[in-house]
C-alpha positions in Angstrom: 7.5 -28.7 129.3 10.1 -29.9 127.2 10.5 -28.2 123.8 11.5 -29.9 120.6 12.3 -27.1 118.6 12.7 -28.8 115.0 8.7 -29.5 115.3 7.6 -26.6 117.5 5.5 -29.6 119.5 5.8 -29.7 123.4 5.5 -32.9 125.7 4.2 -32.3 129.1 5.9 -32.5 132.2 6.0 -31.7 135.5 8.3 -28.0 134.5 5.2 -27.2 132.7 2.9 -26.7 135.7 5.7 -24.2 136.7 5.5 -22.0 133.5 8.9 -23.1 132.5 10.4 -24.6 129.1 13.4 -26.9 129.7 13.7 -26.4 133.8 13.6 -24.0 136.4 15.9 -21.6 134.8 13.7 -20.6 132.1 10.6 -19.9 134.6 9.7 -16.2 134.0 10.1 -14.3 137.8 6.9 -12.7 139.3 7.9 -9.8 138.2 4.5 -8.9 136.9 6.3 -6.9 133.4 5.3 -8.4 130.0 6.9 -11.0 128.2 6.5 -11.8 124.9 7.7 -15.7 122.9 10.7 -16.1 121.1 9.1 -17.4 118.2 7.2 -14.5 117.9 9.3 -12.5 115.3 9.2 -8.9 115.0 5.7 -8.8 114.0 3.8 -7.1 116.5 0.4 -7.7 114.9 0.5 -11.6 115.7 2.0 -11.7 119.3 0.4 -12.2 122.7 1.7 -10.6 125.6 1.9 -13.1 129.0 2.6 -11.5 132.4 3.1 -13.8 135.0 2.4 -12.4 138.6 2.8 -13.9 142.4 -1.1 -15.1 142.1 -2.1 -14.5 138.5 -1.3 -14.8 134.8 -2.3 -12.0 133.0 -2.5 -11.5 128.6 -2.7 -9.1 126.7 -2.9 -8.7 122.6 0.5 -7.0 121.8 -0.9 -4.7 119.2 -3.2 -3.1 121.8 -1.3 -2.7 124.8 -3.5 -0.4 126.4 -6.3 -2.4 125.4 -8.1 -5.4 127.8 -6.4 -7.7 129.7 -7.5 -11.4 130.5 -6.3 -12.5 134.3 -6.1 -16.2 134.9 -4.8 -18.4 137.9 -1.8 -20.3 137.9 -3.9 -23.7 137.8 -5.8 -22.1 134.9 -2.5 -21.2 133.4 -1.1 -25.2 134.2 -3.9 -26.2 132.5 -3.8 -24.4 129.4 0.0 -25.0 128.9 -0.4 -28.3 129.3 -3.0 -28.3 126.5 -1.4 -26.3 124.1 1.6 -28.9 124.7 -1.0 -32.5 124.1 -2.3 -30.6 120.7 -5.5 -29.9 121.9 -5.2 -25.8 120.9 -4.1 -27.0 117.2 -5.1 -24.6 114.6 -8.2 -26.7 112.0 -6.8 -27.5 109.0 -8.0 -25.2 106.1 -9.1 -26.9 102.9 -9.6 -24.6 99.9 -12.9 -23.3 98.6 -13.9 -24.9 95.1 
């Protein structure tokens, strides 16, 4: 996917499929070890932990690291990724109470 980083908004492409923001380079190995996103900052509490292995995708919460895991195919994967990148994971917009 390419990432425009002044809007935090991704366009799907074919790289996306692949795992990989901005071309093959920046496609995490099957080396099954956690990774965690750059924009996530220090704050433990509000990460999600992606491990990408030779047949699966695995996540985990980053505040419970010995808690449950969620295992997905790479198709699965694509197919979230390439959601999350059209807007269709967007958070509702919060109007206040009153």
């Amino acid at each position: 996917m390419n990432c425009e980083t002044s809007t935090a908004r991704c366009r799907p492409t074919v790289t996306a499929v692949a795992g990989g923001c901005g071309g093959a380079e920046n496609r995490p190995a099957s080396t099954g070890r956690w990774l965690r996103s750059s924009f996530c900052r220090g704050a433990a509490d509000t990460c999600v932990d992606v491990a990408f292995g030779a047949d699966h995708v695995r996540i985990r919460d980053s505040k419970s690291p010995d808690g449950p895991e969620l295992t997905f195919t790479p198709a699965e994967w694509a197919a979230f990724v390439l959601g999350v990148c059209n807007g269709e994971f967007e958070l509702p917009a919060v109007t206040p109470l009153g």
